[in-house]
Every structure is written in C-alpha cells, then in structure tokens.
C-alpha positions as CSV (number, residue, x, y, z in Angstrom):
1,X,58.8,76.2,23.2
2,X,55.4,75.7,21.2
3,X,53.3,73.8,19.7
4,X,53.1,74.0,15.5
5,X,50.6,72.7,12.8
6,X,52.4,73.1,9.8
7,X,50.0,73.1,6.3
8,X,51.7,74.1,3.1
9,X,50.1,75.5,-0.2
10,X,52.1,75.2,-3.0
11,X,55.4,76.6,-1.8
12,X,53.9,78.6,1.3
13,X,54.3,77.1,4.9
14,X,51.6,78.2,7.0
15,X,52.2,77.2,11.2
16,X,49.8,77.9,14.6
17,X,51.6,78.3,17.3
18,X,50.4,77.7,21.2
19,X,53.0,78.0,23.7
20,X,52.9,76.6,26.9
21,X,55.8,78.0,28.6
22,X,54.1,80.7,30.3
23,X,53.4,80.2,34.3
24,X,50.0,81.3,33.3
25,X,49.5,78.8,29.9
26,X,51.3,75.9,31.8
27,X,48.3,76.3,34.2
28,X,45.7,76.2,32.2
29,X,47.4,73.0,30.4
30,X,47.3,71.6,34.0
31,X,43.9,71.9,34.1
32,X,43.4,70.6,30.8
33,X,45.6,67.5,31.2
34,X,43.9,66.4,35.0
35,X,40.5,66.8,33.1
36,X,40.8,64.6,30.4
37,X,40.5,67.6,27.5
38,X,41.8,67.1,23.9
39,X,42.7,69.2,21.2
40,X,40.1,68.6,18.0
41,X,40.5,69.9,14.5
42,X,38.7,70.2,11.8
43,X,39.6,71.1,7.6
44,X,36.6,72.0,5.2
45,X,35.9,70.8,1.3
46,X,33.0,72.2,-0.8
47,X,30.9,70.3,-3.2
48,X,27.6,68.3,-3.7
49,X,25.9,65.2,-1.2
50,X,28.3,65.9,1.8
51,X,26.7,63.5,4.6
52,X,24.5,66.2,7.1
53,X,24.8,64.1,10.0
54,X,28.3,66.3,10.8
55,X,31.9,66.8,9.4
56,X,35.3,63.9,10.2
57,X,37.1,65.0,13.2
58,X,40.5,65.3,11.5
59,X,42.7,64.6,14.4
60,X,42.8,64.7,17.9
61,X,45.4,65.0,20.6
62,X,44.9,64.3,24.5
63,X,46.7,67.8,26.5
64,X,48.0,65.4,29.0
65,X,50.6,64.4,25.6
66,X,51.9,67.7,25.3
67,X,54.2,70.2,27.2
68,X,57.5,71.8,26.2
69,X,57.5,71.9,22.7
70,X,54.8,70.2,20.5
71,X,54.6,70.0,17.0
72,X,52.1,68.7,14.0
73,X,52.9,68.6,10.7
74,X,50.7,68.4,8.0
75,X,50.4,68.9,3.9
76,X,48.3,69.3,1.6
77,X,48.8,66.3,0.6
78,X,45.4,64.0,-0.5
79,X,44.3,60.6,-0.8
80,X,40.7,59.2,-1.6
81,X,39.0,56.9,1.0
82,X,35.8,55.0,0.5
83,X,33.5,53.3,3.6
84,X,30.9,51.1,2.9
85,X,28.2,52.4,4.6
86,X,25.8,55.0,2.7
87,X,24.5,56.5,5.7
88,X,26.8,57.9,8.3
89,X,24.9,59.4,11.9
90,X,26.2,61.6,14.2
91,X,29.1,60.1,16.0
92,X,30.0,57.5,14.0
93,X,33.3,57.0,13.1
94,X,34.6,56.6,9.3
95,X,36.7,53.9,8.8
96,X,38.5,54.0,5.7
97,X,38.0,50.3,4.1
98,X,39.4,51.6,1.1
99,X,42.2,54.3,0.2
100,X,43.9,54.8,-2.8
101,X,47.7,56.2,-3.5
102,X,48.0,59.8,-3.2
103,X,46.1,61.9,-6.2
104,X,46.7,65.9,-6.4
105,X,44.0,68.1,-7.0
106,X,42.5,67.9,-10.6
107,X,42.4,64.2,-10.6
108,X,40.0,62.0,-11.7
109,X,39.7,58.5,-9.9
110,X,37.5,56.1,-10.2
111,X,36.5,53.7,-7.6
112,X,36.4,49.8,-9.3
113,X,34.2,47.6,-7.5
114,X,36.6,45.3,-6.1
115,X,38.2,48.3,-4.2
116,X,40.7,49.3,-6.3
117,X,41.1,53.0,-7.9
118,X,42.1,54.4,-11.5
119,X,43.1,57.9,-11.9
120,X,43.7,60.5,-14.8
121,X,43.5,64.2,-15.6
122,X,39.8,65.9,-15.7
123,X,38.4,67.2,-13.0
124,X,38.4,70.7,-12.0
125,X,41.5,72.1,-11.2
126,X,40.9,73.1,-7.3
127,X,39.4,69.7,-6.9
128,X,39.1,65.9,-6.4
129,X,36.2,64.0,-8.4
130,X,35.2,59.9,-7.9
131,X,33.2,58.2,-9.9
132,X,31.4,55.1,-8.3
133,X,32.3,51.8,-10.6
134,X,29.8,49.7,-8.6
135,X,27.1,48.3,-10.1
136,X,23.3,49.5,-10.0
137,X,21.7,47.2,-7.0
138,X,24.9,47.8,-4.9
139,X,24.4,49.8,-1.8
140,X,25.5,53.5,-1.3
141,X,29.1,54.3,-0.4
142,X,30.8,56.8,1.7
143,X,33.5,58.5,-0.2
144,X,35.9,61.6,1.0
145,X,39.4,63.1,0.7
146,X,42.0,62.1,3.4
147,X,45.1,64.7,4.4
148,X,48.3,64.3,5.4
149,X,48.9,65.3,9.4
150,X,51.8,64.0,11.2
151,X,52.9,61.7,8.5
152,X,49.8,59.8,8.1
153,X,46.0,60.2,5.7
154,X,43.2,60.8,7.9
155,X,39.8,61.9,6.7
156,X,38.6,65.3,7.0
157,X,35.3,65.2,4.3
158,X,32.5,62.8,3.1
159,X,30.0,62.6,0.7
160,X,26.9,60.2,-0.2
161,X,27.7,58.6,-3.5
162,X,25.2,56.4,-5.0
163,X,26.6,53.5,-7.7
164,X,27.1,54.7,-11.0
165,X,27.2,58.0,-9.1
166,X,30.3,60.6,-8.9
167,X,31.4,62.9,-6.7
168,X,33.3,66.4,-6.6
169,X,35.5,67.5,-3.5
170,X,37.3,70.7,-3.3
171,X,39.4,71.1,0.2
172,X,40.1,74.4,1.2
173,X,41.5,76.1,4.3
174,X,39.2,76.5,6.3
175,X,40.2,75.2,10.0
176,X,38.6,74.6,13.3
177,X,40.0,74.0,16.3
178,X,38.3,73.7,20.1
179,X,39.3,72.2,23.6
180,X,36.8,69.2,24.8
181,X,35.9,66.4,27.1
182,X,35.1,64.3,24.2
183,X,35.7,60.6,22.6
184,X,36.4,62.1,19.4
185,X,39.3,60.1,17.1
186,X,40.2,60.6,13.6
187,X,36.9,59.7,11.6
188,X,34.4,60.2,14.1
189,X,31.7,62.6,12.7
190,X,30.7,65.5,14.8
191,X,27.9,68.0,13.8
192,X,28.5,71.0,16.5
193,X,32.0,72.2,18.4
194,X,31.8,70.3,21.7
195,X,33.7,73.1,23.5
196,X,35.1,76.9,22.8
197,X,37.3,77.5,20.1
198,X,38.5,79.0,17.3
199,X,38.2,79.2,13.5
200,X,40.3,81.0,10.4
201,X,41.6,80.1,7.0
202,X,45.0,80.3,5.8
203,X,46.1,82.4,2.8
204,X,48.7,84.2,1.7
205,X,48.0,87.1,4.0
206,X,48.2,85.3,7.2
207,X,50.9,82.1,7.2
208,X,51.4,82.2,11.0
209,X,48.9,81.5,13.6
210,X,50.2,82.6,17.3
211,X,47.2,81.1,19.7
212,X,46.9,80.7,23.5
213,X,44.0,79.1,25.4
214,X,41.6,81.0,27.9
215,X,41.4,80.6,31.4
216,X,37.5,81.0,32.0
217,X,36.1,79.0,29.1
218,X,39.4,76.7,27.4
219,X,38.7,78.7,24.6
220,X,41.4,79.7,22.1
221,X,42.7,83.0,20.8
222,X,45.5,85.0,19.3
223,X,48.2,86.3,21.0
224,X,47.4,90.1,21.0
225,X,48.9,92.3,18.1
226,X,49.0,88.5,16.1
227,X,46.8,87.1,13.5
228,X,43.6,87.6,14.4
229,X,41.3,84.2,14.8
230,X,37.3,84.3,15.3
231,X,36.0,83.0,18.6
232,X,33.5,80.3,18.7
233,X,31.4,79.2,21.1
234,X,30.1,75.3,22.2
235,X,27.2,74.3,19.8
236,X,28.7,76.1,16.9
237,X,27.5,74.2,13.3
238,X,30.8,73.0,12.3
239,X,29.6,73.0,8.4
240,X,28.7,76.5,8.2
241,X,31.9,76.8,9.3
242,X,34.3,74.5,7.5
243,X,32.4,74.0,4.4
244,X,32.5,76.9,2.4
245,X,34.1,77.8,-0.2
C-alpha cells in the first residue's frame, strides 16, 4: 500500500512512493494526522521577474486524509493563469482570475485585455512565453504556468509582468516536498520550507522515488538502497531550490 505522485515527461512515468503500512510509518502518520500536519509540494520554472516574495504552494494534502493506499497523479500538462495584482507578499494566495486552455511548451500566448488568450508557435522550445496585451496606464499583472495534479491546473510559478510587457517560463523538475503545521493551499506563496523535507529532480536516471518520513524531525527520506533524495531542513529558501534550471 503507498502513496504515488505520478509526473510524466514525454513518454517516461516518473512515481514517489511513501508507504504507510509499516507498524513503525503508521505511527508516525498517527502523529502526523492528531497534529494537524500536511503534505506541501513545490515544482520550479526558470526565467526573468519571478515575484521574490516566495514560490506557489502547488498542492497540499492534510495526513489525517491518507492511510492505506494514496495516490496523486499529475502531468506535465500546462495552462497559463493571470491575477490581477502586480505585487504578491509572502503568504498571499494566487487566485487565478484568468486561465487559458491548455498550451504545450514552445507556445506563444498572448494575454488580450479583456481576459481572453491567443496562442501560436515561437517561443523557445523548453518553454512558455506571454505577452501582456493590456494597455500602457493599466496596472501590473501576475502571470504564471499552472500543472496538472490530480486532474485539475494549479499554479506552481509567477512572474511580474508589466503591460506591453512579456514573459518567459520554463518548468522543469525540480520538486520539494516537506511535512508542516501550516495553512498553506494551492496558490499561497511561501518563501522558506515550513518544516523538514526533501528535494530531487526527475530525469531519466531516476523515474521512481521510494520515501518514508522520520520519526525525530517529520522529515522525509529514501528508503535505503533507493533513489537517493537531499535532506532539507525548516527555513530552507525554496527558490534556490526550485528555481533553477
């Protein structure tokens, strides 16, 4: 029994495992569930005017709504969202006012100003760019990539994009995950891990992630001999992390 995120790239299916069947992981999800922890994780992009206030919490799972078998599934699969606010704090949340149909990497949308989007062929090939139809006068925007996880677009990135303005977004693979007491939801911009944790990317090399959490800290780690992860600690920057390319 175990819990799966599922990514795919191109025709490669990448999972992360955590299995809870274990006297000693069911006891640690115990602990997890009567404290009020959840799961947070994180995806990186690359690319000019990301906001600095923190990265989009990308989704977010209570432990007291898993045992047995648990599983996420998510693709690679992108949409572009725009908020109308050009300055995001720490701990706001992104709502996405606007989202357009699904556009695959080497698109090039642009964002009218009555909300709608255009796409067409153009922009790099590893990579998302939007240009900002607005007028000049009009207020900066917020605009980032959404991804796929269980069956639904939530955002991940977000960058400052003044009118007339235009933006590039490469997503990669880079992924966080950490155990909190937070508030965190889809959207809501964090700068710094709230809790232990664990990052890694996916590639070719590595397509399965077997983790298990730690007694001492809720930290997570690999299961020994499996592929390996890097410990991080609370207060970790979550953009040096995540967005690199």
């Amino acid at each position: 029994m175990e819990k799966t995120l599922i990514q795919r790239s191109g025709t490669t299916l990448f999972t992360i495992n955590f299995d809870f069947t274990s006297s000693d992981q069911q006891e640690i999800l115990r602990d997890l569930q009567a404290n009020n922890y959840k799961l947070v994780g994180y995806k990186g992009a690359s690319g000019p005017n990301q906001i600095s206030s923190g990265v989009p919490t990308w989704f977010s799972i209570y432990y007291y709504e898993m045992f047995g078998s648990e599983d996420i599934y998510c693709e690679p699969k992108y949409k572009v969202y725009v908020y109308n606010k050009g300055v995001v704090d720490s701990n706001t949340t992104i709502q996405m006012h606007a989202i357009s149909d699904e556009v695959p990497l080497g698109t090039a949308v642009t964002f009218h100003q009555d909300g709608s989007f255009s796409a067409t062929t153009g922009a790099p090939a590893e990579a998302i760019t939007v240009k900002n139809e607005r007028g000049a006068g009009t207020s900066d925007i917020t605009i980032g990539l959404a991804a796929e996880v269980e069956g639904r677009f939530q955002p991940f990135c977000a960058f400052t994009c003044a009118p007339q303005g235009e933006v590039i977004m490469e997503p990669n693979e880079n992924i966080v995950l950490f155990a909190a007491q937070t508030d965190a939801v889809p959207g809501s911009v964090t700068k710094y891990t709230t809790g232990s944790g664990c990052n890694f990317a996916f590639s070719d090399q590595n397509v399965q992630y077997e983790l298990e959490m730690i007694h001492r800290n809720y930290g997570i780690r690999n299961v020994p001999g499996k592929a390996p992860v890097k410990s991080i600690p609370r207060g970790t920057s979550l953009a040096e992390l995540l967005n690199i390319k």
